[in-house]
N, C-alpha and C positions, 0 to 999 in steps of 0.2 A: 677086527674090532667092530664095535659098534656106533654107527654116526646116524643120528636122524637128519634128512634130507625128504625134500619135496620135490615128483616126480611132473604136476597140473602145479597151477596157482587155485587158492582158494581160501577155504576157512581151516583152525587149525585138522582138520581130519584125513588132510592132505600131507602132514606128515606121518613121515613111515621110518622106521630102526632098518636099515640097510647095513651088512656087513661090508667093510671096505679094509682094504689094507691100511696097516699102522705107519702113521707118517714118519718118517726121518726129517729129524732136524736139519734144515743148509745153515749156511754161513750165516748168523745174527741172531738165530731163531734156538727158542728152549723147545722141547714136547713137556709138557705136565698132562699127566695124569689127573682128570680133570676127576674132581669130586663135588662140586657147585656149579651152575650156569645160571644167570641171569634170563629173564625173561626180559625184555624191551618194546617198546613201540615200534621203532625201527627194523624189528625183526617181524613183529605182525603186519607192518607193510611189505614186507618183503617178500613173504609167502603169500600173502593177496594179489601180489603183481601191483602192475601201474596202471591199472581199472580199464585198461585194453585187451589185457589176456598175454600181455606180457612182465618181461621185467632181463631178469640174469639169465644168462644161459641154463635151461634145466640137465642133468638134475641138480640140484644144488643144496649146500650144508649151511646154515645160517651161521655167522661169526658173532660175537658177542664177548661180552665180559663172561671168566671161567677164574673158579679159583681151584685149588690141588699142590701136588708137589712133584715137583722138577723130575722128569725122567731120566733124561738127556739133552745133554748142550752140544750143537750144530759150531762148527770153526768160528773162530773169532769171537765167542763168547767170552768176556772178562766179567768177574764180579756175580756172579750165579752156581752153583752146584748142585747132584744128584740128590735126591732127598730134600729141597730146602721149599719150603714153603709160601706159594704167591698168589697171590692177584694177577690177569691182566685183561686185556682185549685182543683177540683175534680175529682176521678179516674173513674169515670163511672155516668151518667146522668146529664149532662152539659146543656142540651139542653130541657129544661123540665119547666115548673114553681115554682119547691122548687126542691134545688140539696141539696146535702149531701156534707159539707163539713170541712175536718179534722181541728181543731183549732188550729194544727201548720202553715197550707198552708194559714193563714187567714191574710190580713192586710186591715188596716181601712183608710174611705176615708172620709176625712174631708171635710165638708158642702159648701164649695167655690168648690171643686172639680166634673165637670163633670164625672160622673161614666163611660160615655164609654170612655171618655180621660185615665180613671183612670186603665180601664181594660188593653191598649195598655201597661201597664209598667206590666202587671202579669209575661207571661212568657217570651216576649221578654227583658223586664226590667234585670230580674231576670241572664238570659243565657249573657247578655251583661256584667251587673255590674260582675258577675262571672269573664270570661275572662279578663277584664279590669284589676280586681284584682290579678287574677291568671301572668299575663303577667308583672306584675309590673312597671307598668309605670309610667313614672318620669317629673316633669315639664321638657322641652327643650327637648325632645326626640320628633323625627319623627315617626308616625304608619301608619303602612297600614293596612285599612280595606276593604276587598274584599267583593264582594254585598251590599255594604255599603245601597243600596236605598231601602234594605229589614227591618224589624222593628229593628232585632236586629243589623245590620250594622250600620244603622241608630242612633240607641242609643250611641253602641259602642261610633262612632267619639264624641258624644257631651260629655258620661263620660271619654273619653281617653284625651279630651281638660277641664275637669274641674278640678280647685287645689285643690287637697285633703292633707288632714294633713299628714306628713310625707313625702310630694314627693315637 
């Protein structure tokens, strides 16, 4: 199969499509067929190294949010099946044709739902509704969200402006 991995640290022209063997799911983990991947910041540092000329062991597969549908479920998988349609995050080979991924990071995307619409709420979703929740925020209160025009800015104002039970 196909996975891009970086063999130097650099800029992205350091990534290269490398043929690797098709992962097998273990115990907890789905493979989906990945048909969406996320670009992040996280991942542009990562391929830059830590501005030593180091970072991960090379060669290495970037992990990231991947959305697609389910290949195969690894033992102890409850509540997931062949064909069903997800979101998630993976720690390593995001960027590949089948990722590995853990069946807690996992949520399902219902059949009206554009998958790459659906990817944009993985990790920026995820870090906004955090804060949001974490901040406690109340109908009639004022927020300010700074870089608002970035994904998780962005989300922020619209969960910081929607009624939730208890506020």
């Amino acid at each position: 199969m196909r996975t891009v991995r970086f063999h130097s640290y650099g800029d992205p022209d350091v990534l290269v499509v490398d043929e690797t063997p098709k992962p097998l799911p273990g115990f907890g983990e789905v493979l989906v067929e990945v048909e969406t991947v996320g670009i992040t910041l996280p991942v542009v540092r990562l391929v830059r190294g830590d501005g030593n000329g180091g970072g991960v062991p090379l060669p290495a597969a970037p992990g990231g949010e991947v959305a697609g549908r389910i290949a195969a479920v690894g033992a102890g998988v409850t509540g997931w099946c062949e064909g069903q349609r997800v979101t998630g995050i993976t720690i390593v080979g995001a960027y590949a044709d089948f990722a590995l991924v853990p069946m807690g990071f996992l949520t399902a995307v219902p059949d009206e739902v554009d998958l790459d619409d659906a990817l944009l709420l993985v990790r920026s979703g995820q870090v906004a509704s955090g804060v949001v929740r974490c901040a406690g925020v109340r109908d009639g209160e004022t927020v300010l969200v700074t870089a608002a025009a970035g994904g998780v800015g962005h989300l922020a104002i619209q969960l910081a402006r929607w009624p939730a039970p208890g506020r």
